[in-house]
N, C-alpha and C positions, 0 to 999 in steps of 0.2 A: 818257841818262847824267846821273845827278844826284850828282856827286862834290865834295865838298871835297876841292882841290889845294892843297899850298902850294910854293912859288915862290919859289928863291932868288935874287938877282940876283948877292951876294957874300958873304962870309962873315958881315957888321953886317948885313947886311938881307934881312929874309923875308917875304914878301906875302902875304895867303889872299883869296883871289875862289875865288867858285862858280866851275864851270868845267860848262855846263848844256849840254843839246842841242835845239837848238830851231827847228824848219823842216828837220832834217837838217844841221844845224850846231854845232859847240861852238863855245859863246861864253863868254870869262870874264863874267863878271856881279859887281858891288857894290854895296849899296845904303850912304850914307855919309850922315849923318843929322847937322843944324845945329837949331840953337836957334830959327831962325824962315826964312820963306819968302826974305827978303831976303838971309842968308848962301846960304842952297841955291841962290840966282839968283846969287851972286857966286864959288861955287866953282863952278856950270855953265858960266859965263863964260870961268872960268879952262881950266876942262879945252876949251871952245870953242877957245879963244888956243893952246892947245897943239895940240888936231889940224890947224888950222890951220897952223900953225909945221910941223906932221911931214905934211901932206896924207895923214894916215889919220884918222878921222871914226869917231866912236861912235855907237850909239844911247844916249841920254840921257832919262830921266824925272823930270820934277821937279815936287816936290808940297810940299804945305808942313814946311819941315824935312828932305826927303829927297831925296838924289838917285841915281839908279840909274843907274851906267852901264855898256853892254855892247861888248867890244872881241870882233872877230873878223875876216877878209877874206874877205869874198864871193868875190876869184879864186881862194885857196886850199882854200876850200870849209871852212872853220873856222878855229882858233886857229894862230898862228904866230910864231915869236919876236919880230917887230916888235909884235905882241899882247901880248905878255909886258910887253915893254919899253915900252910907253905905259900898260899896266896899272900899273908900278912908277914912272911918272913922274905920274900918278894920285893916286897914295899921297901922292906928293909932296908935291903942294898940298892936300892936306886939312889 
């Protein structure tokens, strides 16, 4: 399933992340793209400090300028409103 989802939180604010299937899983996916290596290492950082803070944990890819991250729960066996909701706090900090 390779779907553009979009994802309201409240009536001001609406998200769009791939929403992909992969391993037998839907995972939202973003790729969120900075002007040089050093901001894409300081918003990985940041979204680090938040799963941290929420002990839900992403896959993360960071490359120069880019960073990819993918939100889903392994016990749920895909995406789940706590997914949503680290997805839209995400947003946040870019």
């Amino acid at each position: 399933m390779d779907d553009e989802i979009r994802m309201t939180n409240d009536e001001s604010s609406t998200l769009d992340w791939a929403l992909k299937n992969v391993d037998s899983e839907d995972r939202l996916i973003k790729e969120f793209k900075f002007d040089d290596f050093k901001q894409a290492m300081v918003f990985a950082d940041k979204v680090g400090d938040l799963a941290e803070a929420n002990n839900h944990h992403p896959l993360m890819h960071v490359t120069w300028g880019r960073v990819a991250v993918e939100w889903w729960s392994h016990d749920a066996g895909g995406v789940t409103e706590r997914d949503r909701e680290m997805a839209a706090k995400t947003d946040e900090l870019a």
